[in-house]
NUKELO-375034 format. One record per atom (N, C-alpha, C, O, CB): z, x, y. Coordinates in steps of 0.1 Angstrom, whole numbers, plus 5000, padded with zeros to 4 digits. Each point is the difference from the previous one (the first is absolute). Glycine has a CB too. Layout:
REM residues N
ZXY ...
REM end
This chain:
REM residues 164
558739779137 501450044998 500849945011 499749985012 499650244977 502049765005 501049955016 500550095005 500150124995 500749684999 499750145019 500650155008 501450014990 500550105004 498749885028 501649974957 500850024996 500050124988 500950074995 499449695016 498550234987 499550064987 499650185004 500250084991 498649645001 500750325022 499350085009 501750114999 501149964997 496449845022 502250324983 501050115007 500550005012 500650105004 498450014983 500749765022 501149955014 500849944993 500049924991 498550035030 502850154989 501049954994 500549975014 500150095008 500250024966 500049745027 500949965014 501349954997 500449925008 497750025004 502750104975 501149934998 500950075017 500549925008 499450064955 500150105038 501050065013 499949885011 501149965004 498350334994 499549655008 500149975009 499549834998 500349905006 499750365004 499249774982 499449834995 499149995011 500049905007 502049964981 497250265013 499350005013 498650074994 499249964992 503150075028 498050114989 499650154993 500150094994 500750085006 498949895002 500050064983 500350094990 499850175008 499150045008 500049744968 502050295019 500450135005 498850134996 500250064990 502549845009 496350125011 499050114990 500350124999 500350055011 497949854993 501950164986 500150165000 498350035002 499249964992 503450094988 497250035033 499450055007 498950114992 498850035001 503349905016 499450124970 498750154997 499249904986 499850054989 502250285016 497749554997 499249924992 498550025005 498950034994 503349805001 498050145019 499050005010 499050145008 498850045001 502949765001 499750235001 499650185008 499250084995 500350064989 501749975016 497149984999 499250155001 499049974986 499850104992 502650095020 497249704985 499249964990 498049975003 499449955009 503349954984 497150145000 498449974999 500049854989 500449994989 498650345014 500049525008 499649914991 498850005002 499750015012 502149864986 497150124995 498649974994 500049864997 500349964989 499450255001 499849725019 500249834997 498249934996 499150015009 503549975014 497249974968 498449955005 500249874996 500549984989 497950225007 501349675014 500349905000 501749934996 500149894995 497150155003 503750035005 501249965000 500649895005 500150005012 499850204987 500649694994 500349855003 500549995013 500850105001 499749844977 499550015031 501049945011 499949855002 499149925000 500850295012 501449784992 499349835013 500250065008 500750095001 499849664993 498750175017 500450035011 500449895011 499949884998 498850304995 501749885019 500449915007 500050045014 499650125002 501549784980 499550025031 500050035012 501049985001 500749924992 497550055015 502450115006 501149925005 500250065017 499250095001 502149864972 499450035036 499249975017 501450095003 501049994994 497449695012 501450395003 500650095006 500350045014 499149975008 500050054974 502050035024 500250035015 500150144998 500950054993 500449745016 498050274996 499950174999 500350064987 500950094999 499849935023 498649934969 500450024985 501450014995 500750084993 497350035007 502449755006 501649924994 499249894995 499349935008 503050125009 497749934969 499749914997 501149875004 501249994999 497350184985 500349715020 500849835005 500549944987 501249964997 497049975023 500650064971 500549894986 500050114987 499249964991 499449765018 502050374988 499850094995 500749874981 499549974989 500850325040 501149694978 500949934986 499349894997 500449944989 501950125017 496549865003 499449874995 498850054992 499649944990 501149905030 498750264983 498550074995 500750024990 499949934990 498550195028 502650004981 500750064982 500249904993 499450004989 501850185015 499649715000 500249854992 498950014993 500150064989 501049785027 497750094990 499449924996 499050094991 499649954989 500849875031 499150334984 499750074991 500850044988 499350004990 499650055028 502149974980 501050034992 499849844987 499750014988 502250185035 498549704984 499949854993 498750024992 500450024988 500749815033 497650184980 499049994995 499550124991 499149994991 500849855027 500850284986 499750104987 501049964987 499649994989 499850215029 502249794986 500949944992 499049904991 499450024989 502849995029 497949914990 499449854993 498450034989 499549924992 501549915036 498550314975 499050024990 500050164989 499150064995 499649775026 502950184980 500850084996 499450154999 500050074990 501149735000 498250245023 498550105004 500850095004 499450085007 498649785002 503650194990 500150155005 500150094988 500249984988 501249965034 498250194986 499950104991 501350075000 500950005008 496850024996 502350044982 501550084994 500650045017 500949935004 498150214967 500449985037 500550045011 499649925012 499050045006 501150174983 500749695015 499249905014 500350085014 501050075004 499649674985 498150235019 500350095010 499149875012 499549904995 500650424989 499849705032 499149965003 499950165015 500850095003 499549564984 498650325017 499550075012 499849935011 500149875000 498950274987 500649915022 500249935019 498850095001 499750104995 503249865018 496549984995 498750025009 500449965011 500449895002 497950074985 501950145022 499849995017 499149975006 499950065011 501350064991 498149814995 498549955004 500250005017 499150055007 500349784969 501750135029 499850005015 501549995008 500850054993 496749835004 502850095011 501549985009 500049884992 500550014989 499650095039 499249774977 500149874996 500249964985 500749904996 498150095024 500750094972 499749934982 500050134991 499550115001 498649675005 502650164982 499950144989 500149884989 500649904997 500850385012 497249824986 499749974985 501050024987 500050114995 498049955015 502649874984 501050014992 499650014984 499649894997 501750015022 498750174972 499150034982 501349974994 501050025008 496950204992 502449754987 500749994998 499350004982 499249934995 502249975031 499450234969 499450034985 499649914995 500449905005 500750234991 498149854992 500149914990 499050104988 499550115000 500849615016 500050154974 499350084987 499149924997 499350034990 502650075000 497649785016 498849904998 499949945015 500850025009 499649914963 498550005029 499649915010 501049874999 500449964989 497150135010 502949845013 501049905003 499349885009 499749985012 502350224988 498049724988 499749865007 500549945010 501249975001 498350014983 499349975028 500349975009 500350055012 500249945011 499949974974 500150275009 499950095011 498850065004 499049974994 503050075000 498050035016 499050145005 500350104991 501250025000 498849955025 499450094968 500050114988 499050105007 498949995004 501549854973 500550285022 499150125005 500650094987 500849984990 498950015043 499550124972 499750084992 499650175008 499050025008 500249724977 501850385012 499750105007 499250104992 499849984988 502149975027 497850134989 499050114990 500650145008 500450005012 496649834982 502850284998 499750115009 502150124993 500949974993 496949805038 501950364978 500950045000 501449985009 499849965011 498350134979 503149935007 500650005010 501350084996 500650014990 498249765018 501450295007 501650084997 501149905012 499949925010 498950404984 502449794993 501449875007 500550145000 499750104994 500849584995 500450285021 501650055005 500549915005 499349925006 500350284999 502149774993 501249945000 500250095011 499750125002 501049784973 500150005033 500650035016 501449905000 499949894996 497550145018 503450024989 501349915001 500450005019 499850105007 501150004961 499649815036 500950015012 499249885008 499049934997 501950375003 499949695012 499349865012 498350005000 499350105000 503049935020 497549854980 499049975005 499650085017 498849975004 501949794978 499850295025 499750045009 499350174997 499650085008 502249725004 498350214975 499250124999 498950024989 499950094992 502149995017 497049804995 498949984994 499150095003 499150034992 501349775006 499950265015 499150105007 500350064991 499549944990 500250065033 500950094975 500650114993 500050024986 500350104994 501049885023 498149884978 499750044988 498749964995 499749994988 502550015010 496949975014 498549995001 499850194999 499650074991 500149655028 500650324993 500050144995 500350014992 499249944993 501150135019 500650004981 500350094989 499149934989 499550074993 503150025014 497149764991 498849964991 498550095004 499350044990 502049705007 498350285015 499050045001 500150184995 499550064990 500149725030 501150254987 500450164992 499950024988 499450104995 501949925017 499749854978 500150004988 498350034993 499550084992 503049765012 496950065003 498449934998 499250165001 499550044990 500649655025 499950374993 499650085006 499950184991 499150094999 502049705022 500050174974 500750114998 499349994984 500350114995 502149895025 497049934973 499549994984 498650005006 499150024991 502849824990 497450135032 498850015000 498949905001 498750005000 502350154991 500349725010 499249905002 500149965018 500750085007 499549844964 499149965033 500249975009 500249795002 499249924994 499550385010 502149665001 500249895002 499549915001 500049985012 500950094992 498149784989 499149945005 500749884999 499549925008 498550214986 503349815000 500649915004 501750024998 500450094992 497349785004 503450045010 501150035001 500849864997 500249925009 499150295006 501249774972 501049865002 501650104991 500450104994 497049625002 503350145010 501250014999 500849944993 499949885002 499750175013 501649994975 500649934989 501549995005 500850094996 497450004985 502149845026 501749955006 500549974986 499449914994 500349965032 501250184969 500649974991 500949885001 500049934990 499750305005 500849755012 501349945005 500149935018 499850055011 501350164969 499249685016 500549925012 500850075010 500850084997 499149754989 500150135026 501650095008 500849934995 501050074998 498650015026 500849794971 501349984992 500450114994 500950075003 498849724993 499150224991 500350094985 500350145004 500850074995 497449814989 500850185032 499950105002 501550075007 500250115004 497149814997 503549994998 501550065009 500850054987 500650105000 499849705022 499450094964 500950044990 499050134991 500750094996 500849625003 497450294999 498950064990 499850155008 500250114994 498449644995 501150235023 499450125010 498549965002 499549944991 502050274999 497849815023 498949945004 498750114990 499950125002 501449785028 498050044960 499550144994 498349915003 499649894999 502750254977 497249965027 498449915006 499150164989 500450124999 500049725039 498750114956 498850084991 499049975013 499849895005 500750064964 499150165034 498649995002 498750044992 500150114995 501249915023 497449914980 499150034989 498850025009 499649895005 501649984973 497950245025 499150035003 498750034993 499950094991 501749945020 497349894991 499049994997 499350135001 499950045012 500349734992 499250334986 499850115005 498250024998 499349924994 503650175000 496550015013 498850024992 499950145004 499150074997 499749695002 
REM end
């Protein structure tokens, strides 16, 4: 499928498309082998450096094998200060990429506001986590929106926890 075809809609900005949040929030996914590519991209205290060359070139090659799914999404791995792992939905394997693949359960909650309160919504994910009974075995992150998009849209970040 093309991203034209998919429910992102970026006509607003010709950028990023604007997410309503209670799409995401407070949901249980059951994933077993669920498509991704994946990718890297190099980091200064988890600011990502080539963030717009990695999406390029990931984005170019799912396009080009018309592999997104109805709802496109991708996730962040903080793998470290230096590097985060970047997934980026699909609905088949993409030639010529790294193709992963996640399994397992996971809960999301939608967090809106600066990036300076990631702390703050590491908590309240853990609580959230906490609070149904599970406990946390991995943590990635869904940035909806660029800080361009994020001034006109609102900064809305999903977080999706791997639970067991």
């Amino acid at each position: 499928m093309k991203l034209a075809d998919t429910k992102y809609d970026n006509r607003e900005t010709g950028c990023c498309a604007a997410l309503d949040p209670a799409v995401w929030d407070g949901k249980t996914l059951t994933w077993t082998g669920k498509p991704f590519v994946k990718s890297h991209m190099r980091a200064l205290f988890h600011v990502p450096l080539d963030f717009g060359a990695v999406v390029g070139k990931v984005h170019a090659a799912v396009e080009k094998s018309e592999a997104y799914p109805e709802e496109p999404f991708w996730l962040s791995d903080e793998v470290s200060l230096w590097r985060s792992d970047f997934y980026l939905a699909v609905d088949r394997d993409v030639t010529g990429m790294e193709n992963a693949a996640l399994s397992g359960t996971f809960l999301t909650k939608a967090f809106e506001g600066p990036y300076r309160d990631v702390g703050k919504w590491i908590a309240a994910m853990r609580e959230h986590v906490a609070a149904q009974g599970y406990q946390i075995l991995k943590l990635y992150f869904f940035y909806a929106t660029c800080p361009k998009c994020a001034k006109r849209l609102g900064n809305h970040v999903v977080l999706f926890a791997k639970v067991a």
